[in-house]
N, C-alpha and C positions, 0 to 999 in steps of 0.2 A: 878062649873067647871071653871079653869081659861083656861083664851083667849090664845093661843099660840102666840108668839112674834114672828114676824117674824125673817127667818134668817138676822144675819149681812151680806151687804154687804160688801168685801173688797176694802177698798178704793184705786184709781184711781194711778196708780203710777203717779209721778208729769210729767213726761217726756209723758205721754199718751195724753195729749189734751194741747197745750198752750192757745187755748180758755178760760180756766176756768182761771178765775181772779186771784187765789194763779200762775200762770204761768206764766204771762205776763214779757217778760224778759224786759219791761223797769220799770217796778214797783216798783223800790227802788231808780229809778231817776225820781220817777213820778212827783214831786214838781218844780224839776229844768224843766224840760218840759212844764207843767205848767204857769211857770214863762215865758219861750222863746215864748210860743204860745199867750200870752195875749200882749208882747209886742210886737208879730208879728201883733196881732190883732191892735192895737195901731196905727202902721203903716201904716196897711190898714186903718183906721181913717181915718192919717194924709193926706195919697193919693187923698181919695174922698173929703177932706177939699182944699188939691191943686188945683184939678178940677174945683171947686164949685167956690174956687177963682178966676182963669184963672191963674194960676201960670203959667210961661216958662213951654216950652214944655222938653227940657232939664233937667231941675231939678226935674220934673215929673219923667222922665225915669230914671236917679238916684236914686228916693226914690224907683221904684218900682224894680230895681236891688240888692239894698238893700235888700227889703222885699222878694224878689224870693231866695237869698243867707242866707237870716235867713231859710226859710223854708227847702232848701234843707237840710241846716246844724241839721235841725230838722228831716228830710228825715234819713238821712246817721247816727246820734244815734240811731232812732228805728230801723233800717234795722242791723246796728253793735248789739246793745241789741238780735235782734230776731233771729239770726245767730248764737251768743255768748250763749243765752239762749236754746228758742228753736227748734234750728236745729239739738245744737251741743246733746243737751236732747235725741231728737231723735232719731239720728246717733247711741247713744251708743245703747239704747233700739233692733235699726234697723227693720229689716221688712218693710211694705208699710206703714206705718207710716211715716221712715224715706226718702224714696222716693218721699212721699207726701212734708214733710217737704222741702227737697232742690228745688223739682220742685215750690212752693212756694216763695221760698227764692230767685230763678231764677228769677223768673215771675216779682217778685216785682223790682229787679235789672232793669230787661231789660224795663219795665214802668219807673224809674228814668233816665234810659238813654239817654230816648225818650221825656223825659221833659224837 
């Protein structure tokens, strides 16, 4: 007697969860991200290397205005991507999905603001 195959599930519209990995609206710039975060990292390095040295206090707080100014500009592509990806995803879909999504997209706005 053969085993019965489960039924297929159907699969997830893409707009249904931006959690799942195929979703992620910065994913086709994930390299260039990548790239900004390690040399954001870098920086931070260089920071604790100033410290360490007794660098001016001056040239300290330039390096770290810098490094706050890469981040946010890191900030403000994923925030543009997740908007552009998955809110706008949402939106069309609609329901409490998409209400989840803007309050989301809000939340995250008004934490950048506040940083």
């Amino acid at each position: 007697m053969a085993t019965p195959t489960p039924a297929a599930t159907p699969p997830e519209a893409p707009e249904a969860d931006c959690h799942e990995h195929a979703g992620h609206g910065y994913i086709t710039a994930k390299d260039d991200y990548l790239k900004r975060l390690k040399r954001i990292e870098g920086q931070a390095r260089g920071l604790q290397r100033m410290v360490e040295d007794e660098k001016y206090c001056i040239d300290i707080l330039t390096q770290v205005s810098a490094m706050t100014k890469a981040l946010q500009a890191v900030a403000m592509g994923l925030l543009e991507d997740h908007i552009s990806h998955c809110v706008v995803d949402a939106a069309v879909a609609g329901g409490p999905e998409a209400d989840a999504k803007i309050k989301e997209a809000t939340d995250a706005i008004a934490r950048l603001v506040r940083s």
